[in-house]
PyMOL Python script that loads the backbone (N, CA, C, O; Angstrom):
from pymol import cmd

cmd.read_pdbstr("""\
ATOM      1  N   UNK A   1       5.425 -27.165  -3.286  1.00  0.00           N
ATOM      2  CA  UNK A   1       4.919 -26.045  -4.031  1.00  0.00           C
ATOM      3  C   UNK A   1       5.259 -26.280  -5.503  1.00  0.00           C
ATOM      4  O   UNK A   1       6.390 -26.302  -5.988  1.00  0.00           O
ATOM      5  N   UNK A   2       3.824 -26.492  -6.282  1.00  0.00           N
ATOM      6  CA  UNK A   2       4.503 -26.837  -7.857  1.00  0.00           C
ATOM      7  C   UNK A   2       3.642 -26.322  -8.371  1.00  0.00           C
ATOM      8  O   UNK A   2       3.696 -26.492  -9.590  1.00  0.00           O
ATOM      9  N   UNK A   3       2.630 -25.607  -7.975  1.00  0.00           N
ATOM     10  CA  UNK A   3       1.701 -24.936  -9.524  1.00  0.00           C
ATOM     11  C   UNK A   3       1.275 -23.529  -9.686  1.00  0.00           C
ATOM     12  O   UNK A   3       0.955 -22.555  -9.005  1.00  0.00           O
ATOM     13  N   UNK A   4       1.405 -23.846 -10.755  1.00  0.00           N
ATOM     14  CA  UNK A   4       1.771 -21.731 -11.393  1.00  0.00           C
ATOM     15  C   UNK A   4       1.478 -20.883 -10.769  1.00  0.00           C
ATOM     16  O   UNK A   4       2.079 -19.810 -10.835  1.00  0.00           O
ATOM     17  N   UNK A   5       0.157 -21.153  -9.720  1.00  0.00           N
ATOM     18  CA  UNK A   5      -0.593 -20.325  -9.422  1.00  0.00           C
ATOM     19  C   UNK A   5      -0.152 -20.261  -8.370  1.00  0.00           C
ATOM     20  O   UNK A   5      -0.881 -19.458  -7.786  1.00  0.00           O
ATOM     21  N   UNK A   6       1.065 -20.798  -7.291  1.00  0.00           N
ATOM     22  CA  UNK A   6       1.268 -20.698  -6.293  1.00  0.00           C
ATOM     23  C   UNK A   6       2.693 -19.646  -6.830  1.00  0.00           C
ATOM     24  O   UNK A   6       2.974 -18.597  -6.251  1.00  0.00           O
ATOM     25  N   UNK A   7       3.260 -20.044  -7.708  1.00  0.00           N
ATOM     26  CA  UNK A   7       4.475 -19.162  -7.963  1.00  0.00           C
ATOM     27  C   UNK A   7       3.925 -17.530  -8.348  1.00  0.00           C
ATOM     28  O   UNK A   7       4.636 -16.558  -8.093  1.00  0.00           O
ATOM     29  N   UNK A   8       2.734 -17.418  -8.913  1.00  0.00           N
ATOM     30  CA  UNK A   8       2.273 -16.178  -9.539  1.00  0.00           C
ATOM     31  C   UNK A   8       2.082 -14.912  -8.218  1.00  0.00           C
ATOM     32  O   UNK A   8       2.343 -13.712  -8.136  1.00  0.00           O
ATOM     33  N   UNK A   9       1.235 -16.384  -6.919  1.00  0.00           N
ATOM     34  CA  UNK A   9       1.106 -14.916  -5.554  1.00  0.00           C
ATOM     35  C   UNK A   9       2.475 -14.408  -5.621  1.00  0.00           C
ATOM     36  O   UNK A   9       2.518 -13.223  -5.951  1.00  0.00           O
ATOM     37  N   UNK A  10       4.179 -15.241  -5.293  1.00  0.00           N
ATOM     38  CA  UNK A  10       5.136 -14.688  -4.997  1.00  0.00           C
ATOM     39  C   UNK A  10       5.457 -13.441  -5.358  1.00  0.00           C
ATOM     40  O   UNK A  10       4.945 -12.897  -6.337  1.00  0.00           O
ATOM     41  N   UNK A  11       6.371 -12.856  -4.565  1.00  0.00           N
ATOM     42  CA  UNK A  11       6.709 -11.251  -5.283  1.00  0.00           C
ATOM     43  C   UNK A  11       7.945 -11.691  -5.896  1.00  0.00           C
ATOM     44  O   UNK A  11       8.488 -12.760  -5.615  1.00  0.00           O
ATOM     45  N   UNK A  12       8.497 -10.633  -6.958  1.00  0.00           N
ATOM     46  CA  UNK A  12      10.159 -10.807  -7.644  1.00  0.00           C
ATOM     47  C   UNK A  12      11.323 -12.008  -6.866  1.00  0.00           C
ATOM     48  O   UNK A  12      12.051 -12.960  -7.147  1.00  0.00           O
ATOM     49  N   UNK A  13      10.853 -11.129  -5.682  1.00  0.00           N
ATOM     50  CA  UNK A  13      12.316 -11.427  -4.452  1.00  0.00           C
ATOM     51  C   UNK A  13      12.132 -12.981  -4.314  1.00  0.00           C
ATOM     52  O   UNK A  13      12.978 -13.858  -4.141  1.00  0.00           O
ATOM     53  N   UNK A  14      10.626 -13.060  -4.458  1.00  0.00           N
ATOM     54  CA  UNK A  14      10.329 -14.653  -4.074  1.00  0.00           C
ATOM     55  C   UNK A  14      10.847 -15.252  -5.061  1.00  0.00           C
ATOM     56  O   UNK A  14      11.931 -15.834  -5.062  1.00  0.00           O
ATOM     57  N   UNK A  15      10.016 -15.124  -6.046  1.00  0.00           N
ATOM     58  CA  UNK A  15      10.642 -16.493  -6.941  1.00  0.00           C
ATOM     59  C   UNK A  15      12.076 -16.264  -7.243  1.00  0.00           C
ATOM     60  O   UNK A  15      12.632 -17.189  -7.836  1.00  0.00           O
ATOM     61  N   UNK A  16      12.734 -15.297  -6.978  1.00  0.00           N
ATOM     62  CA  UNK A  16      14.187 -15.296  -7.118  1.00  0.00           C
ATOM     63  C   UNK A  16      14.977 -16.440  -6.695  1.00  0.00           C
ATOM     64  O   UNK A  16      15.730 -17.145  -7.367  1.00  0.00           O
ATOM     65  N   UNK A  17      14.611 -16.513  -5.214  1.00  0.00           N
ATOM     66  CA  UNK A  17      14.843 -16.989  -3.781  1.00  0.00           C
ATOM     67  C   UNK A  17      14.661 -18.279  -4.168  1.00  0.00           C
ATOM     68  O   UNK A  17      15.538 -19.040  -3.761  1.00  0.00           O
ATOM     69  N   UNK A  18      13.489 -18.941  -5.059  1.00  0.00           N
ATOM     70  CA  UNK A  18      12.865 -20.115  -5.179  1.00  0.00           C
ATOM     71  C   UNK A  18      13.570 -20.523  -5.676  1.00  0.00           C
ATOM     72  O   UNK A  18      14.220 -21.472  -5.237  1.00  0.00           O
ATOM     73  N   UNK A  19      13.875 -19.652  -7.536  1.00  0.00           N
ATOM     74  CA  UNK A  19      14.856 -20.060  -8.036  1.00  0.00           C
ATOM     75  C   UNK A  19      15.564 -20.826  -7.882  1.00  0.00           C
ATOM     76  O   UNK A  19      15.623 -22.010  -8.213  1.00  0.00           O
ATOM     77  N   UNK A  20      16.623 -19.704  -6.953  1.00  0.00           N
ATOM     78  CA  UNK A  20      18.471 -20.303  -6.444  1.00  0.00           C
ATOM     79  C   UNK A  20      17.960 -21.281  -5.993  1.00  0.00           C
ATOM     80  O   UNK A  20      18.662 -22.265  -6.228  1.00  0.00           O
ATOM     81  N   UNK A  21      16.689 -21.612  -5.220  1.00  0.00           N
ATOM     82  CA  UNK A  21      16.855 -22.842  -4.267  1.00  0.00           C
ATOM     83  C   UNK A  21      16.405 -23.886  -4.965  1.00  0.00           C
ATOM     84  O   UNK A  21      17.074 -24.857  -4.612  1.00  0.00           O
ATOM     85  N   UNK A  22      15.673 -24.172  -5.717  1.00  0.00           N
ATOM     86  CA  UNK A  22      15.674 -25.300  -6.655  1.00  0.00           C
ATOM     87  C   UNK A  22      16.489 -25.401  -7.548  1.00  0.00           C
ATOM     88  O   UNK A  22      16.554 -26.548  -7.988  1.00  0.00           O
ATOM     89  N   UNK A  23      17.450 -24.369  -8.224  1.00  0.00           N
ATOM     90  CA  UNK A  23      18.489 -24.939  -8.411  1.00  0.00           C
ATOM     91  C   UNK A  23      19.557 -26.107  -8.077  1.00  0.00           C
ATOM     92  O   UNK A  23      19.983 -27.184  -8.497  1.00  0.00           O
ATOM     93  N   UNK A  24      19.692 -25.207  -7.087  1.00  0.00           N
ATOM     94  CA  UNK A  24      20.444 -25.716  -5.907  1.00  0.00           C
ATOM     95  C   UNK A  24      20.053 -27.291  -6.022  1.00  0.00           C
ATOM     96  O   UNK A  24      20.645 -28.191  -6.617  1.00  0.00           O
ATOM     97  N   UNK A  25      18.687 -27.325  -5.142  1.00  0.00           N
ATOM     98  CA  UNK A  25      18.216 -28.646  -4.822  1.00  0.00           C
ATOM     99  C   UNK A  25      18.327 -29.518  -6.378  1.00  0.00           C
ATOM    100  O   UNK A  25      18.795 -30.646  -6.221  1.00  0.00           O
ATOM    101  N   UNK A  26      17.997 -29.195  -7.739  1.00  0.00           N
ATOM    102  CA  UNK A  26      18.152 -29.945  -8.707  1.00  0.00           C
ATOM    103  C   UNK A  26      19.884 -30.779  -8.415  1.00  0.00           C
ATOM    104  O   UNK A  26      20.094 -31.981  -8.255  1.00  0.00           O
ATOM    105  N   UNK A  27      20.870 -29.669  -8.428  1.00  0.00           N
ATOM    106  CA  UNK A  27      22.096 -29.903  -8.437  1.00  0.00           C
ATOM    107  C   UNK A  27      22.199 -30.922  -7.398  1.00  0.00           C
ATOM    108  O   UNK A  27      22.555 -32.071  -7.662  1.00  0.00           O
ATOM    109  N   UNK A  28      21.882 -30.511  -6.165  1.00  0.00           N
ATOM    110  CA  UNK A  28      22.297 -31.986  -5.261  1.00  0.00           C
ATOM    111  C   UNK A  28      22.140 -33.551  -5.824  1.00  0.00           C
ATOM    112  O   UNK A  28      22.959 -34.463  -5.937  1.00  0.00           O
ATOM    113  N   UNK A  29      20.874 -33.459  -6.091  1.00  0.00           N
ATOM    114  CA  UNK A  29      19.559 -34.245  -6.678  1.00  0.00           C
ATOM    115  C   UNK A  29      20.620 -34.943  -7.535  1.00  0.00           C
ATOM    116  O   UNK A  29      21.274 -35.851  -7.022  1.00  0.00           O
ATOM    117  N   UNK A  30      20.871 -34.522  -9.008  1.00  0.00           N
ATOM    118  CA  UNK A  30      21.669 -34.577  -9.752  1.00  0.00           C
ATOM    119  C   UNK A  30      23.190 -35.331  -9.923  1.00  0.00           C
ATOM    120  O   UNK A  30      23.734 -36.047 -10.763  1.00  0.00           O
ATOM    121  N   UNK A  31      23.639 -34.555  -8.229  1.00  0.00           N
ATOM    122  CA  UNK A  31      24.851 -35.330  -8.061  1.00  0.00           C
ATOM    123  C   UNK A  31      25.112 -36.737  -7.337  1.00  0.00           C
ATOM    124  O   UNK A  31      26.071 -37.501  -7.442  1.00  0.00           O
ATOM    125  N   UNK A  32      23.705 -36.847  -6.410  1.00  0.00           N
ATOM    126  CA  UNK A  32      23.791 -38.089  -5.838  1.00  0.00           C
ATOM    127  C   UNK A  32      23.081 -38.995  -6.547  1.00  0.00           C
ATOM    128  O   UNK A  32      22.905 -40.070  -5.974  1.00  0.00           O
ATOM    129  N   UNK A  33      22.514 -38.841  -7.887  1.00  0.00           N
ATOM    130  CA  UNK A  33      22.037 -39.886  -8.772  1.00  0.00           C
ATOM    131  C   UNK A  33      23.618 -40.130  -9.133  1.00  0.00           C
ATOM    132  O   UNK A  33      23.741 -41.344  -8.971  1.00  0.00           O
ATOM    133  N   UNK A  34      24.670 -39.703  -9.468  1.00  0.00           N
ATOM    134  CA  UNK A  34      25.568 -40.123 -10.591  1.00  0.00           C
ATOM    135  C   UNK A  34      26.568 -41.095  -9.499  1.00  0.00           C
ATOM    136  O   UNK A  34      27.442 -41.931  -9.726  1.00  0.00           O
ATOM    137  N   UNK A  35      25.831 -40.406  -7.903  1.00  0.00           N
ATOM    138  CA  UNK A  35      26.840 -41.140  -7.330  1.00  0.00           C
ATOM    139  C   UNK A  35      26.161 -42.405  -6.275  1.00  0.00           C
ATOM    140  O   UNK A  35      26.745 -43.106  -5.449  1.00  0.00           O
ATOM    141  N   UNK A  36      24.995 -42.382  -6.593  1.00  0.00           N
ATOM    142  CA  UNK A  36      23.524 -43.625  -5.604  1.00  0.00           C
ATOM    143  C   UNK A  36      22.790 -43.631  -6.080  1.00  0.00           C
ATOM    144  O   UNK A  36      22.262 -42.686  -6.665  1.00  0.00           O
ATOM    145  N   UNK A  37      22.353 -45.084  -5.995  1.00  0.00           N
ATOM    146  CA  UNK A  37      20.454 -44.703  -6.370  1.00  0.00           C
ATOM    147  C   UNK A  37      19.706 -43.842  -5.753  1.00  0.00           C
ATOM    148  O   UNK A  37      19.645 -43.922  -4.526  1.00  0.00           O
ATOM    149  N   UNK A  38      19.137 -43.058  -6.284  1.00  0.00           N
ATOM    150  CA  UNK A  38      17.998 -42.631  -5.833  1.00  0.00           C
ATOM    151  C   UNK A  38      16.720 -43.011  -5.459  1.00  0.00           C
ATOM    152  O   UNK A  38      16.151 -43.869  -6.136  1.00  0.00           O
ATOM    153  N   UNK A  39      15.946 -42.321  -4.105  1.00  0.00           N
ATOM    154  CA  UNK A  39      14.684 -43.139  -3.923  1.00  0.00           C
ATOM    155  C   UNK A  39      13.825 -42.654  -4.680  1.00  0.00           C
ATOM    156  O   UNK A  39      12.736 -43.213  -4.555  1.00  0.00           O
ATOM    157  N   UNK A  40      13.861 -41.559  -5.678  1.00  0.00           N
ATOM    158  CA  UNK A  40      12.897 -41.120  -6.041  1.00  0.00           C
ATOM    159  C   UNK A  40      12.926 -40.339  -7.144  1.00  0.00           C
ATOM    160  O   UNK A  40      12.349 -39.254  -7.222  1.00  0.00           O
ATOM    161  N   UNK A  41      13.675 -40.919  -8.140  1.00  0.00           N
ATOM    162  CA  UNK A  41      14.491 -40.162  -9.642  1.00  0.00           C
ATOM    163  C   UNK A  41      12.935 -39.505 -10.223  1.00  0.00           C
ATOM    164  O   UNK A  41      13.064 -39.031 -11.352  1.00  0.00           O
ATOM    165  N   UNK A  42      12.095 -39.439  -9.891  1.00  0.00           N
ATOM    166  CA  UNK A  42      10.718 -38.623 -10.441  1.00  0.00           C
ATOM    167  C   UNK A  42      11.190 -36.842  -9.714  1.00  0.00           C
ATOM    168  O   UNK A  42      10.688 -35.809 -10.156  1.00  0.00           O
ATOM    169  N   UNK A  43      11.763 -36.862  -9.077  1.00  0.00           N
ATOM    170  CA  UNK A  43      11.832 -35.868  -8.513  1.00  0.00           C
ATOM    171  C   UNK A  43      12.848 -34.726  -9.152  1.00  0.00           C
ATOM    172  O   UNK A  43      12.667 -33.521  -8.977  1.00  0.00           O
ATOM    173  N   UNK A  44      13.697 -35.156  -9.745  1.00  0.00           N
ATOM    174  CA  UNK A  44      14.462 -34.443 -10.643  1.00  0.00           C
ATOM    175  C   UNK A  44      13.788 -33.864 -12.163  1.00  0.00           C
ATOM    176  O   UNK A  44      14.098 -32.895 -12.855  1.00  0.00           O
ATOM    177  N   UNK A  45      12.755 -34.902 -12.327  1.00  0.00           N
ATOM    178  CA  UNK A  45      11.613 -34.053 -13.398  1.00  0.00           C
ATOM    179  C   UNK A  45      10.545 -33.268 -12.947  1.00  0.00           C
ATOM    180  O   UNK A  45       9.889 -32.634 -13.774  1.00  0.00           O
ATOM    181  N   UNK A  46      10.312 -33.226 -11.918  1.00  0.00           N
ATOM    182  CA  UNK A  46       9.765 -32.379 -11.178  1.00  0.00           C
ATOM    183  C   UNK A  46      10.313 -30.996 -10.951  1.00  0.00           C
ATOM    184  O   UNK A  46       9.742 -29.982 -11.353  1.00  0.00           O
ATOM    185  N   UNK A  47      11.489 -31.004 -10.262  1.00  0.00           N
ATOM    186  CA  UNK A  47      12.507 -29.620 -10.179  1.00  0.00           C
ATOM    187  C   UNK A  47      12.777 -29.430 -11.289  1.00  0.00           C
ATOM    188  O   UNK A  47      12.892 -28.205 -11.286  1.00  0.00           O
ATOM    189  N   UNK A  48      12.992 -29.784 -12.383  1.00  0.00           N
ATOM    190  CA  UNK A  48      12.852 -28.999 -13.738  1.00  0.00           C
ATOM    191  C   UNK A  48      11.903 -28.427 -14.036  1.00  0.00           C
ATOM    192  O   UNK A  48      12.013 -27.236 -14.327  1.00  0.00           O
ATOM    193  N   UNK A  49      10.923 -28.920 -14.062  1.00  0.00           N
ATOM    194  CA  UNK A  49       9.224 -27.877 -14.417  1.00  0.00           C
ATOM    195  C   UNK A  49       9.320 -27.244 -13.438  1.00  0.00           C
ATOM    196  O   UNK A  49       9.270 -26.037 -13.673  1.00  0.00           O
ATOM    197  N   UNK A  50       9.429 -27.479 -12.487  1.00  0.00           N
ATOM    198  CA  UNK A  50       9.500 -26.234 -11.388  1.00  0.00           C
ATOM    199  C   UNK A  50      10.266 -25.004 -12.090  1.00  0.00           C
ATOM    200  O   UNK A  50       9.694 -24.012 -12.542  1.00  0.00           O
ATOM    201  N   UNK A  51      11.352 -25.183 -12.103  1.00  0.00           N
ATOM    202  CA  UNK A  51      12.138 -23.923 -12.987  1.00  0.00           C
ATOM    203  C   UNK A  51      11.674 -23.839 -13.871  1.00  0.00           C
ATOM    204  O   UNK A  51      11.149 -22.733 -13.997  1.00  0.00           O
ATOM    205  N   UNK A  52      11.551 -24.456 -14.657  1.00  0.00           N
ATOM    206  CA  UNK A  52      10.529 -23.603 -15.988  1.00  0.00           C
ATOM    207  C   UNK A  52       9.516 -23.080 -16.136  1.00  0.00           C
ATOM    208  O   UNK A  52       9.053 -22.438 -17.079  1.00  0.00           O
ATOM    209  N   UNK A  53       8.930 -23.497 -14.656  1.00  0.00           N
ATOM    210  CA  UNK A  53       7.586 -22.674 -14.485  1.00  0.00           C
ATOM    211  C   UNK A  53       7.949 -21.154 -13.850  1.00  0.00           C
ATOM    212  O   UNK A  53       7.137 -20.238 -13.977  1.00  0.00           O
ATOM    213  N   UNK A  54       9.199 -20.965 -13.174  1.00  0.00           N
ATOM    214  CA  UNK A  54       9.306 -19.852 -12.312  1.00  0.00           C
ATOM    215  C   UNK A  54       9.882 -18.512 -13.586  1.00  0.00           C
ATOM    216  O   UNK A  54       9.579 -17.321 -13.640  1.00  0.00           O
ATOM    217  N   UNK A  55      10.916 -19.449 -14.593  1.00  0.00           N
ATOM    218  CA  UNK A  55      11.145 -18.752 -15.456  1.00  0.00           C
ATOM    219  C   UNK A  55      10.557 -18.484 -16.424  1.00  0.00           C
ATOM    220  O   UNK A  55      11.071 -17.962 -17.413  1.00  0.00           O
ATOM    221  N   UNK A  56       9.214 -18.837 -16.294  1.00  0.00           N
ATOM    222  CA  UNK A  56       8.348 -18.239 -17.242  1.00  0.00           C
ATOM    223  C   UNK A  56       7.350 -17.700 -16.890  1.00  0.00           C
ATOM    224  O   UNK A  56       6.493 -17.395 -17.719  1.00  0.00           O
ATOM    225  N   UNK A  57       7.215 -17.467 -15.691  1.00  0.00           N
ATOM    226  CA  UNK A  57       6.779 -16.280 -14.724  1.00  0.00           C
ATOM    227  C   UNK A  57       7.355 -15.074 -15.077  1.00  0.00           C
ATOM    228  O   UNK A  57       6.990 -14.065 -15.680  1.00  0.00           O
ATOM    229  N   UNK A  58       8.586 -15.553 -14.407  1.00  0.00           N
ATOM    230  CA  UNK A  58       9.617 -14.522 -14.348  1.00  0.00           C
ATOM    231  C   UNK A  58      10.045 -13.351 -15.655  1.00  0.00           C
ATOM    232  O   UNK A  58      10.580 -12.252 -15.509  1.00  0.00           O
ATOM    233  N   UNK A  59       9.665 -13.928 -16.764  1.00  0.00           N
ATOM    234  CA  UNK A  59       9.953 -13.691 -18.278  1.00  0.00           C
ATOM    235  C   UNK A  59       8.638 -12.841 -18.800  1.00  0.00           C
ATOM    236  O   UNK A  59       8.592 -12.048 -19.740  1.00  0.00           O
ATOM    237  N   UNK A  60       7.294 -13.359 -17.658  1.00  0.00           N
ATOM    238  CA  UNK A  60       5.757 -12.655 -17.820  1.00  0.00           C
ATOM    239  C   UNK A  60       5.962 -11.456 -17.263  1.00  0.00           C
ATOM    240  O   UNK A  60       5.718 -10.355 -17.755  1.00  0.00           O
ATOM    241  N   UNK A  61       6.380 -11.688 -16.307  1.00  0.00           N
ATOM    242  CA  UNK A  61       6.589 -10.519 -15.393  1.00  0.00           C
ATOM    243  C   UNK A  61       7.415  -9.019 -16.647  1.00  0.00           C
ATOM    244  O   UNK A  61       6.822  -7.940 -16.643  1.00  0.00           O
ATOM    245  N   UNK A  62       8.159  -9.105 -17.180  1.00  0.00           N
ATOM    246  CA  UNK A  62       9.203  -7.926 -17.903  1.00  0.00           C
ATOM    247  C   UNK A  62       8.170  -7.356 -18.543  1.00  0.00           C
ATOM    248  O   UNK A  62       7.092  -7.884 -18.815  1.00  0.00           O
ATOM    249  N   UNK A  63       8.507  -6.326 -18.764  1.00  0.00           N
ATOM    250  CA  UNK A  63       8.373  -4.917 -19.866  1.00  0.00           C
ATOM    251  C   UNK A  63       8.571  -5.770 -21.180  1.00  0.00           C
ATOM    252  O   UNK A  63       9.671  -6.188 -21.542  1.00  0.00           O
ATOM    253  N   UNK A  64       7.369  -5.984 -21.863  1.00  0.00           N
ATOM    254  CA  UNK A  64       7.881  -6.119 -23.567  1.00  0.00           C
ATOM    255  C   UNK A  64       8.740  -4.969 -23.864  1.00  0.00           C
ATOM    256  O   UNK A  64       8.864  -3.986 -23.133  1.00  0.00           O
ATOM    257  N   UNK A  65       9.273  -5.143 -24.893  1.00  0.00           N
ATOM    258  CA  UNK A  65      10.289  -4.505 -25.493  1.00  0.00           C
ATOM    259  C   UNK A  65      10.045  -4.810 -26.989  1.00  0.00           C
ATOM    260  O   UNK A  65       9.959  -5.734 -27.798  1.00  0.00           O
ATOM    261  N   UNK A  66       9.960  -2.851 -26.799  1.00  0.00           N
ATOM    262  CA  UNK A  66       9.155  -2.846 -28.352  1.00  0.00           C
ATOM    263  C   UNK A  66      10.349  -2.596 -29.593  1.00  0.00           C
ATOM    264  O   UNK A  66      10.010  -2.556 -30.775  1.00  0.00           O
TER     265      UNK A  66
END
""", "prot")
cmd.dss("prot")
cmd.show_as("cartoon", "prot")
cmd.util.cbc("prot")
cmd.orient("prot")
C-alpha cells in the first residue's frame, strides 16, 4: 500500500495504525542495515514516503487555524 489515494479512503484510526506500523517497520529496517546487508535497501526509501505521505494526509485532514 503506497499511494495517496489508498491512504485518503483510510479513516483517522487508520492511518494512525499505519503510522505506528511503518514506523515501526522503518526502525527494524534501519537496524538490520547497520547490522547486515540488506536484500533490499530501496525499501527504506520507500517507508519514508510512505510516512510522509500519511503525514500529510494527516496534516490535510485538521481544522486550519485561523
Amino acid at each position: 500500500m503506497s499511494k495517496a489515494t489508498e491512504f485518503r479512503e483510510m479513516s483517522d484510526e487508520q492511518l494512525a495504525a499505519e503510522l505506528q506500523q511503518t514506523q515501526r517497520d522503518l526502525f527494524d529496517l534501519r537496524f538490520r542495515a547497520s547490522t547486515e546487508k540488506l536484500d533490499s535497501p530501496s525499501n527504506i526509501k520507500r517507508l519514508r514516503r510512505n510516512i510522509a505521505r500519511i503525514k500529510t494526509i494527516q496534516s490535510e485532514r485538521q481544522p486550519a487555524v485561523q
